[in-house]
C-alpha positions as CSV (number, residue, x, y, z in Angstrom):
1,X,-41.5,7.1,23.4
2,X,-41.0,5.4,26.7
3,X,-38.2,2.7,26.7
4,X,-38.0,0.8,29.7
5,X,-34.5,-1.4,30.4
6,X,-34.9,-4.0,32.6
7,X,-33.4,-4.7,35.0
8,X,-31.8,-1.5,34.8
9,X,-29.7,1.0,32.5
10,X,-26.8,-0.1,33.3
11,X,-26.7,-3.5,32.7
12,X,-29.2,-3.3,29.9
13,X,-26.2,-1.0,28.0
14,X,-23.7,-3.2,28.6
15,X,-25.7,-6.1,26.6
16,X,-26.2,-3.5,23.8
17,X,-22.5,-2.9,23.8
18,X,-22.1,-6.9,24.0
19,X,-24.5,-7.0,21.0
20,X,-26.5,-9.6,23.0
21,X,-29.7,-11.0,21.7
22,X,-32.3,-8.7,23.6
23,X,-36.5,-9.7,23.6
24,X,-37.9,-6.4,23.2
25,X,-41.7,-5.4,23.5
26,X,-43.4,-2.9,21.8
27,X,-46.7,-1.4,22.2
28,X,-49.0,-1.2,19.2
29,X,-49.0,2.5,19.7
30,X,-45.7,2.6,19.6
31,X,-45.1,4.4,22.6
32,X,-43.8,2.1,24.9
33,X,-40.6,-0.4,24.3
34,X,-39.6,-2.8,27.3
35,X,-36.2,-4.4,26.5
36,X,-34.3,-7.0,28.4
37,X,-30.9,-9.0,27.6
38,X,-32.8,-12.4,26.9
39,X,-31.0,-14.2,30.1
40,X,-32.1,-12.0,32.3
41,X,-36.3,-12.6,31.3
42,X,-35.7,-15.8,28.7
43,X,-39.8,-15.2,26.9
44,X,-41.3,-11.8,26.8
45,X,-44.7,-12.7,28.6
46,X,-41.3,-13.0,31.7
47,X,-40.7,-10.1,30.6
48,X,-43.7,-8.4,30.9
49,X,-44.3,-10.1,33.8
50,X,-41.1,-8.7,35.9
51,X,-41.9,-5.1,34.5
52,X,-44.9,-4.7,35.0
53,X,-46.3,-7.5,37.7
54,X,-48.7,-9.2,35.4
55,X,-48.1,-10.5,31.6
56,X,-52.3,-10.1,31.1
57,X,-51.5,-7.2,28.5
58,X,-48.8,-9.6,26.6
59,X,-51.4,-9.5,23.3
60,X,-50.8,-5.4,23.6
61,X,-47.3,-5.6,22.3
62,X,-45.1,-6.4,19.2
63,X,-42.4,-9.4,20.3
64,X,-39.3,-9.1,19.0
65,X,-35.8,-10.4,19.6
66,X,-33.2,-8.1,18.3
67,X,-29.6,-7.5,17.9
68,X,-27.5,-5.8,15.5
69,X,-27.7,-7.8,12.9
70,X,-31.3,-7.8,12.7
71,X,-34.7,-8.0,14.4
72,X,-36.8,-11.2,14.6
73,X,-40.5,-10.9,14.8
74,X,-42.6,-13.6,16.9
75,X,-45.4,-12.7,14.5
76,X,-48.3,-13.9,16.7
77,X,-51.5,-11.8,15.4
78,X,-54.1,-11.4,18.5
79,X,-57.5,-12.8,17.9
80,X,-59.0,-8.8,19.0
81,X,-56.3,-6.9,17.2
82,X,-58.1,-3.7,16.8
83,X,-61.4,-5.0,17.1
84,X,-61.6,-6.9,13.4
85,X,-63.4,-9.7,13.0
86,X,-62.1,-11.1,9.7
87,X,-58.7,-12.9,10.0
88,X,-57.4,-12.5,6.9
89,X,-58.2,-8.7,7.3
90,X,-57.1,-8.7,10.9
91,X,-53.9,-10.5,9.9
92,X,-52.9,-7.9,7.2
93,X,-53.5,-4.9,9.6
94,X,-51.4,-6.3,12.2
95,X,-48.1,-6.8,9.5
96,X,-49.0,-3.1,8.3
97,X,-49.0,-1.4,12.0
98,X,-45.8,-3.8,12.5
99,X,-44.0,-2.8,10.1
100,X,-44.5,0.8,10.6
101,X,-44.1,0.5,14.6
102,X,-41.3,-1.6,14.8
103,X,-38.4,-0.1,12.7
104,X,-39.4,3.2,14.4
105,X,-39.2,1.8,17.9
106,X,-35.9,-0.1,17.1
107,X,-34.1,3.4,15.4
108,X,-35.3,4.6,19.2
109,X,-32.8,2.3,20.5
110,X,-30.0,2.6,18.1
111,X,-31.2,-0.6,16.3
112,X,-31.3,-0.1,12.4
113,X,-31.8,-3.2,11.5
114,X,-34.4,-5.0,9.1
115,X,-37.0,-6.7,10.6
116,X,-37.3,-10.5,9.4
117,X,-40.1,-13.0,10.1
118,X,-38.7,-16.3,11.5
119,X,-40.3,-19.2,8.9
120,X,-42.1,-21.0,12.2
121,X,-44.3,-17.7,12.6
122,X,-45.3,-17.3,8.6
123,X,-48.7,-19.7,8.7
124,X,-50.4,-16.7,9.5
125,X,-49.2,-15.6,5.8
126,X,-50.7,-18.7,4.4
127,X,-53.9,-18.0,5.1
128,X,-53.8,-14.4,2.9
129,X,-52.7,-17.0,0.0
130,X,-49.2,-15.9,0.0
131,X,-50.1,-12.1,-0.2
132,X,-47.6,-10.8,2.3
133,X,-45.6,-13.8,2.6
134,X,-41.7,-12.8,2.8
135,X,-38.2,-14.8,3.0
């Protein structure tokens, strides 16, 4: 796994220690995490953006903001995620690869933290009837 700290180690370890609220990336592979205090990128397609000079790939990642307390998922389900045409299909895959990616990504950082969805991103549960809806 490949965890990038923007801007740099240093100052990425010192708002760990601070237990500042970090946006962190993850790819759906789960082998790449891009992390950033939240001043120093404010929205993870900045984020994105300052890493890696283009924010095109932003519907390639998991968007989380995370500190030790816990880990808050902007559950945004791509239209293309892995190619499946059915939303309510498409929806439930995305929440199953998230919720096996994520924790494992966060543990990579030293976060062991549960992973909550904030109520503004839960429509997308709504739509599966309340299936995978969670408070």
């Amino acid at each position: 796994m490949n965890i990038i700290k923007y801007p740099c180690d240093q100052e990425f370890d010192n708002a760990v220690q601070l237990d500042d609220p970090l946006l962190v990336l993850i790819s759906f592979d789960g082998e790449t995490v891009i992390a950033s205090q939240i001043d120093e990128a404010m929205e993870h397609h900045i984020l994105l953006r300052l890493v890696k000079d283009s924010d095109a790939d932003i519907d390639k990642y998991f968007r989380l903001v995370v500190n030790h307390e816990g880990a808050d998922w902007t559950f945004v389900c791509p239209p293309n995620y892995s190619s499946i045409t059915r939303k309510e299909k498409r929806i439930e895959e995305f929440f199953k690869d998230g919720m096996r990616v994520i924790p494992k990504a966060l543990k990579a950082m030293g976060y062991d933290v549960p992973v909550t969805i904030p109520k503004r991103y839960r429509r997308h549960f709504n739509i599966m009837n309340g299936e995978f809806y969670s408070t």
